[in-house]
C-alpha positions in Angstrom: 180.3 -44.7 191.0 179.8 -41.3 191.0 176.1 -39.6 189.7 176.4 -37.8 186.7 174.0 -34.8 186.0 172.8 -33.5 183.0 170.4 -33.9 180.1 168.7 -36.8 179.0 168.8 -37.4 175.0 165.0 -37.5 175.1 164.7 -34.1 176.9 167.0 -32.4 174.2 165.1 -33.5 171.4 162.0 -32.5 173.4 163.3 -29.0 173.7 164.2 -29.0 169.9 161.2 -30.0 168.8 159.4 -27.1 170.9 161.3 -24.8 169.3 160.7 -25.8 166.1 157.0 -25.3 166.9 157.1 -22.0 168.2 159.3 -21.3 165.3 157.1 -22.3 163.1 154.1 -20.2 164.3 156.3 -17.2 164.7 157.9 -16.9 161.1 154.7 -16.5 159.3 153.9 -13.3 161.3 157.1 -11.4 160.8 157.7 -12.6 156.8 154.9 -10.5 155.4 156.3 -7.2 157.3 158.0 -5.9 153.9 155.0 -5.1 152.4 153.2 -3.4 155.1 156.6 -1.4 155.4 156.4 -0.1 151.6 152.3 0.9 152.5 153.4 2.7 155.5 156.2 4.6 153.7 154.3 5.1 150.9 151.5 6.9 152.9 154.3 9.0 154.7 155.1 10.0 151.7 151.8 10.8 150.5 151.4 12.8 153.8 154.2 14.8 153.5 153.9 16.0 149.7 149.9 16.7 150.9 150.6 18.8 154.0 153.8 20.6 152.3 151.5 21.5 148.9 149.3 22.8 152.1 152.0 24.7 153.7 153.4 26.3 150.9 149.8 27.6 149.6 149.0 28.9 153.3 152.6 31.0 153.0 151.6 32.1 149.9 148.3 33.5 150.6 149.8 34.8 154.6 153.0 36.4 153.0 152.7 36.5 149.0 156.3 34.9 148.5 155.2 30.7 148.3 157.0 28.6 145.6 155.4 28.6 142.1 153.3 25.0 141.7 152.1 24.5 138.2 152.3 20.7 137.9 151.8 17.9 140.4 156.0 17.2 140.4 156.9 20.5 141.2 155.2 19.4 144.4 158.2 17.7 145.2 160.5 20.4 145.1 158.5 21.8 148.5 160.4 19.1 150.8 163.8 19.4 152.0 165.8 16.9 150.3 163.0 16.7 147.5 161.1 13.6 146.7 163.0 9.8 147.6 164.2 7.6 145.2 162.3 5.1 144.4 158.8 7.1 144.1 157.6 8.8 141.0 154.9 11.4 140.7 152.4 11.5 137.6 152.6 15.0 135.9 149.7 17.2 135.8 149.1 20.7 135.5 147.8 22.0 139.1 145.7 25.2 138.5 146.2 28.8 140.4 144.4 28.3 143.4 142.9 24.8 142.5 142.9 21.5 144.8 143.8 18.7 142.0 144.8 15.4 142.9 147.9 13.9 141.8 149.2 10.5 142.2 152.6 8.9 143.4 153.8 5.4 142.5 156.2 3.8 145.0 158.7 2.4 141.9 159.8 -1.2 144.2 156.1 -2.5 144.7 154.4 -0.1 142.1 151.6 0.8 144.7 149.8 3.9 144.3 148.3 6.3 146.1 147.1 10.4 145.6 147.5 13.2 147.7 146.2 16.6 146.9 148.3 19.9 145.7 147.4 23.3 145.0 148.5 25.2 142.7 150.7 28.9 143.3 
């Protein structure tokens, strides 16, 4: 007779059954990502309306030709492309030369979070 090789039935269900463990340990981890995605685009998004409100009231005060901000979503209209969809921006008046603080909602998770503007 001539001597087969290969696996064993008991080693292939070993082998399964340690993947399922490591599989089982490893899912939890990754599942929760979506939501730390949506806080981490959410304070991009915060950063980007806060340094462009920035931006524009340095031009403005270096050259004397910024764009006009009078309410916190006119803000918006400093980024190329203008705000994403799927984020909303409470209205309020920003004052000439004023810091206020205005507030973006991320729409999908309806998190929150303020960034500062000034007003030109």
């Amino acid at each position: 007779m001539k001597k087969q090789a290969g696996f064993t039935l008991i080693e292939l269900v070993m082998v399964i059954v340690i993947l399922g463990i490591l599989a089982a340990i490893a899912v939890p981890k990754y599942v929760d990502l979506s939501s730390d995605a949506e806080a981490a685009a959410l304070k991009g998004m915060v950063g980007a309306l806060s340094s462009g409100s920035a931006i524009n009231y340095a031009h403005e005060k270096a050259n004397g030709a910024g764009t006009a901000v009078g309410n916190c979503t006119d803000v918006a209209s400093l980024m190329q492309g203008g705000l994403d969809a799927g984020y909303s921006i409470t209205a309020g008046p920003v004052a000439l030369n004023t810091e206020v603080s205005c507030v973006l909602t991320q729409t999908s998770s309806g998190n929150t979070a303020s960034f500062s503007a000034i007003g030109v």
